[in-house]
C-alpha positions as a printed NumPy array, in Angstrom:
array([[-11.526,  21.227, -21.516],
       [-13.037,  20.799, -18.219],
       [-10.604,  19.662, -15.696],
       [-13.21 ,  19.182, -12.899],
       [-15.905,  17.556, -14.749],
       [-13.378,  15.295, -15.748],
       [-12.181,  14.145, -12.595],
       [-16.415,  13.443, -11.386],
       [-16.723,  11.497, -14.625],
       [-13.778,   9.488, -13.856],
       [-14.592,   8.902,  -9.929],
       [-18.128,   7.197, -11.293],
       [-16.335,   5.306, -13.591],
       [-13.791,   3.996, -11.099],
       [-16.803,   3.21 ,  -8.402],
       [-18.425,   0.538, -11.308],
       [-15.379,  -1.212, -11.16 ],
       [-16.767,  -3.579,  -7.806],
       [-20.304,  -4.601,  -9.682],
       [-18.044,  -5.335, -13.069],
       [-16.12 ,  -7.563, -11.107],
       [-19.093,  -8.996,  -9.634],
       [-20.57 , -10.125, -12.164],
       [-18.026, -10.857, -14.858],
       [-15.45 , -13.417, -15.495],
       [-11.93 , -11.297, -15.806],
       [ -9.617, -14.36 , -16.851],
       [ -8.136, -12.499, -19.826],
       [ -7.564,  -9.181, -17.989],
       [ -9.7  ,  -7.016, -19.84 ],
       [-11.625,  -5.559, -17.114],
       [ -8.811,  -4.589, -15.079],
       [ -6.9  ,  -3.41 , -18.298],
       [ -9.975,  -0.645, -18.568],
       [-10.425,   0.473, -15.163],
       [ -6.249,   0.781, -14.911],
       [ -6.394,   3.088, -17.589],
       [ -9.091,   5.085, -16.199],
       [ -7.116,   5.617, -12.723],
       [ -4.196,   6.617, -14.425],
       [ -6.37 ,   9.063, -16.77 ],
       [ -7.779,  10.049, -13.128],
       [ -4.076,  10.868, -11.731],
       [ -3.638,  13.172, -14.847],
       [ -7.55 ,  14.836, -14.805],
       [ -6.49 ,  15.401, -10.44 ],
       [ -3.434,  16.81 , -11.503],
       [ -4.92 ,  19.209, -14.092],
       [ -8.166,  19.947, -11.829],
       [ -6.074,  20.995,  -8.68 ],
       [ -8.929,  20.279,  -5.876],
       [ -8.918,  20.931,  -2.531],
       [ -6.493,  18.587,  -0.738],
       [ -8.634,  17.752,   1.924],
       [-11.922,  17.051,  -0.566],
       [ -9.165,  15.222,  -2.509],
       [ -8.071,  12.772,   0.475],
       [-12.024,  11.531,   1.356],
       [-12.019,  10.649,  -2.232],
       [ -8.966,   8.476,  -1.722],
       [ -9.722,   7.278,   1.651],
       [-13.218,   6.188,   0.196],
       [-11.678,   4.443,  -2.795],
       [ -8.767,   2.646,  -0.95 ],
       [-11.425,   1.39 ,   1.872],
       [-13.217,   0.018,  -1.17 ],
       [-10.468,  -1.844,  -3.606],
       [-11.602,  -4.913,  -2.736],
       [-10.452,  -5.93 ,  -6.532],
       [ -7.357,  -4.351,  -6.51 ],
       [ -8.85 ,  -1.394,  -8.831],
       [ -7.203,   1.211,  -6.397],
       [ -3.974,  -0.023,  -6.421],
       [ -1.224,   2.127,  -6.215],
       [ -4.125,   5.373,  -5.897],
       [ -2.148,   7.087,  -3.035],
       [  1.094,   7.27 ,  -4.829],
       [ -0.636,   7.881,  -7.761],
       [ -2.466,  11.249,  -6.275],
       [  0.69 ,  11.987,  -3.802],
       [  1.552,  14.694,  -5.942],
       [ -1.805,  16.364,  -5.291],
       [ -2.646,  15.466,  -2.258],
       [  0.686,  17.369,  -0.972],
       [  1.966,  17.506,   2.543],
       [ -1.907,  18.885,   3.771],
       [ -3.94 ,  15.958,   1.895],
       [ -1.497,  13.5  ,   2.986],
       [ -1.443,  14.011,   6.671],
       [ -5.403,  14.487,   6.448],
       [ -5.537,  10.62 ,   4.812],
       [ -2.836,   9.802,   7.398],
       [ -5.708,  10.854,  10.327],
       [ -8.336,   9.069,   8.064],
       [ -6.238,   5.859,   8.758],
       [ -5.104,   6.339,  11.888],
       [ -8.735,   6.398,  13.374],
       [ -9.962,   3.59 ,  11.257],
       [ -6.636,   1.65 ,  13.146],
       [ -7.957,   2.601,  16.232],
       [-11.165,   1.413,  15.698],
       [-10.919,  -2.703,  14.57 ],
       [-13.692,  -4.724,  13.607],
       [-14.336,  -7.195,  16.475],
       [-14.5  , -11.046,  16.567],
       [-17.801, -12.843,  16.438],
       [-19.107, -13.942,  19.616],
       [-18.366, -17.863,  19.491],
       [-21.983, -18.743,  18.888],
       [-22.766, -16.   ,  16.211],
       [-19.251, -16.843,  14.3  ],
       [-19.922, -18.064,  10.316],
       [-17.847, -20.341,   8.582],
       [-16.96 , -19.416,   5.034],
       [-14.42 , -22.153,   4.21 ],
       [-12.387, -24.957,   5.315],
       [ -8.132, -25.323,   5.373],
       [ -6.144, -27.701,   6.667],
       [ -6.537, -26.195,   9.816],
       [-10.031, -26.346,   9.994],
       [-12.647, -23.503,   9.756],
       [-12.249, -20.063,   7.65 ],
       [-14.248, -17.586,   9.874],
       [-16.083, -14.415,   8.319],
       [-15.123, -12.155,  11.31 ],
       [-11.273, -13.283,  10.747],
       [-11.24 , -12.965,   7.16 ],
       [-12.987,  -9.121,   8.043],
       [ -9.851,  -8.698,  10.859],
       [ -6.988,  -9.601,   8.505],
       [ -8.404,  -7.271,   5.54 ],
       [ -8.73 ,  -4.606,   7.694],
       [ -5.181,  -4.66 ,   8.817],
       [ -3.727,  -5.147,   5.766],
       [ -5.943,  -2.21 ,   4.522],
       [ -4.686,  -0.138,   7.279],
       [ -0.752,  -1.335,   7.107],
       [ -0.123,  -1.059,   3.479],
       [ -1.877,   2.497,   3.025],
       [  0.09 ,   4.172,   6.063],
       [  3.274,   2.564,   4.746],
       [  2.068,   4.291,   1.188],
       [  1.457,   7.546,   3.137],
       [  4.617,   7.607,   4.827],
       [  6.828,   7.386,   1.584],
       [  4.797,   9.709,   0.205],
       [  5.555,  11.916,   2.824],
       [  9.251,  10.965,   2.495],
       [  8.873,  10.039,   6.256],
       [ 11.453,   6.86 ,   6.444],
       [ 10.96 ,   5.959,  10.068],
       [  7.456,   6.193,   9.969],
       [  7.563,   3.458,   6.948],
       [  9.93 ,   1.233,   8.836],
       [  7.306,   1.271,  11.049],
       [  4.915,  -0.181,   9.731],
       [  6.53 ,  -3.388,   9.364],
       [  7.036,  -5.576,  12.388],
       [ 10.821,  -7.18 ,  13.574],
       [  9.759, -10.248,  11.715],
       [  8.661,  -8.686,   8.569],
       [ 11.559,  -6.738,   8.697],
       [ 14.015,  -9.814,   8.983],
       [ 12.606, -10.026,   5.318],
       [ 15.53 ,  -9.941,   2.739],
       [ 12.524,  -8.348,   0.41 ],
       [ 11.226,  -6.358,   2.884],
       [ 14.509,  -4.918,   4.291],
       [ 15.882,  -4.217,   0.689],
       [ 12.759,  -1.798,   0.919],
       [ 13.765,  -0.152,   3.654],
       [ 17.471,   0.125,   3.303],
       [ 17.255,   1.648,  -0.393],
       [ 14.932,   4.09 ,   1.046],
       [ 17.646,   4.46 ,   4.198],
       [ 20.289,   5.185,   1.295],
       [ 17.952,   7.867,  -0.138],
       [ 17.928,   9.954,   2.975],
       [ 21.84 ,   9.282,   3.178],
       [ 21.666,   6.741,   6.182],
       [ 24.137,   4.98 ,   4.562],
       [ 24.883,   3.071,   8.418],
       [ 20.891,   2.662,   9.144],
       [ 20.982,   0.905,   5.732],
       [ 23.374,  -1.055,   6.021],
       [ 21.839,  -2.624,   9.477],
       [ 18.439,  -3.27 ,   8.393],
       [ 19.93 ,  -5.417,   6.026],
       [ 21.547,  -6.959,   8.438],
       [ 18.515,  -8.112,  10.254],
       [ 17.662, -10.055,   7.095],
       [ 21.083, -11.819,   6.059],
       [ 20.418, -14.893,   8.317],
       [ 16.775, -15.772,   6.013],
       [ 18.419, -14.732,   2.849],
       [ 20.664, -17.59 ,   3.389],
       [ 23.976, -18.656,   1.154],
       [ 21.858, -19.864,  -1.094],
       [ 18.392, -17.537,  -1.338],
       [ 17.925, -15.925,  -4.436],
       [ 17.48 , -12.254,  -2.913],
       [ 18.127,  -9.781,  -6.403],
       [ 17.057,  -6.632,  -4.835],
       [ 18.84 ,  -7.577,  -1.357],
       [ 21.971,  -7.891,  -2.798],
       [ 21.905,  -4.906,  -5.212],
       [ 20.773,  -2.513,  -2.207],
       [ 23.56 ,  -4.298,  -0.132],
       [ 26.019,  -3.444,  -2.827],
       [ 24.414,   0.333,  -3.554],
       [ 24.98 ,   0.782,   0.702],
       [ 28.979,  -0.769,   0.816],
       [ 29.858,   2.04 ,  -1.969],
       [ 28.093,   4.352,   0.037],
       [ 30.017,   3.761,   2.968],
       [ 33.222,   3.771,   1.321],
       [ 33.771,   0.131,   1.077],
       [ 34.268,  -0.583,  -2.481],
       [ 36.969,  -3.692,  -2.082]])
């Protein structure tokens, strides 16, 4: 019956998900099947508790900057709802400044080497660099269809990403939605060279389809 007390107890329960991981062999799923139920009992306890949307966003911030097992997945959509217009532009400045503010690369002499590909060394410092932009890209691009702000998601993806038939399905259906039926219909464009006459692009062609009716071209 308490709303708030709720949402604590689940916020401590979500932050033992990194030292389960740690130290236990998830193979069969079981883990992750636990701590997925728990966020989505935490979307319901937010929804119920109401808390201030600002308080609300440093919780999120804090818990996407630490998913580092994938147990925050899909936590901004999930707390859109509550985080409302106010919450969402105050986790959109949360991620803007961490943008703005990279981790640098090693100096040459201080660089580690974690691993070996075919070619050659796996540094720390780029392994930090690429998490931190994916980090960055993925939760803006969450923030800005929350925020039902279509340019700013197209945005996030660059003109080679977007020349993906997966990618620009994405974009167009979400083109559609705010009835840019001729926006739609040319970001799918940018992608019908690497789908290919013979790619296997499902979503491509049912967006493609979904965008012709829309602009009247049923034959």
């Amino acid at each position: 019956g308490d709303a708030a007390l709720t949402c604590d107890l689940l916020w401590q329960f979500m932050s033992l998900a990194a030292p389960a991981y740690g130290r236990c062999d998830d193979s069969n799923g079981t883990i992750s099947a636990i701590f997925a139920t728990a966020l989505e009992d935490l979307g319901r306890a937010v929804s119920a508790a109401k808390p201030a949307a600002v308080d609300l966003a440093d919780k999120v911030f804090a818990g996407i900057v630490a998913n580092d097992y994938g147990q925050y997945d899909d936590l901004i959509p999930l707390m859109a709802e509550a985080l409302g217009p106010k919450g969402l532009n105050t986790l959109k400045a949360r991620f803007e400044a961490m943008a703005a503010d990279p981790p640098k690369r090693a100096e040459k002499d201080a660089r580690k080497a974690i691993g070996w590909s075919s070619r050659g060394a796996i540094y720390e410092d780029d392994r930090t660099i690429s998490r931190h932009h994916r980090l960055v890209q993925s939760a803006m691009t969450e923030i800005a269809d929350a925020l039902g702000d279509v340019d700013g998601y197209i945005a996030r993806f660059s003109a080679e990403e977007q020349a993906n038939p997966a990618i620009a399905a994405r974009i167009a259906e979400r083109l559609l939605g705010a009835g840019r039926a001729p926006d739609a219909m040319a970001a799918l464009v940018k992608a019908e060279q690497q789908r290919g006459p013979n790619g296997y692009w499902p979503d491509w062609d049912r967006v493609r389809i979904d965008t012709l009716e829309a602009l009247g071209q049923s034959e």
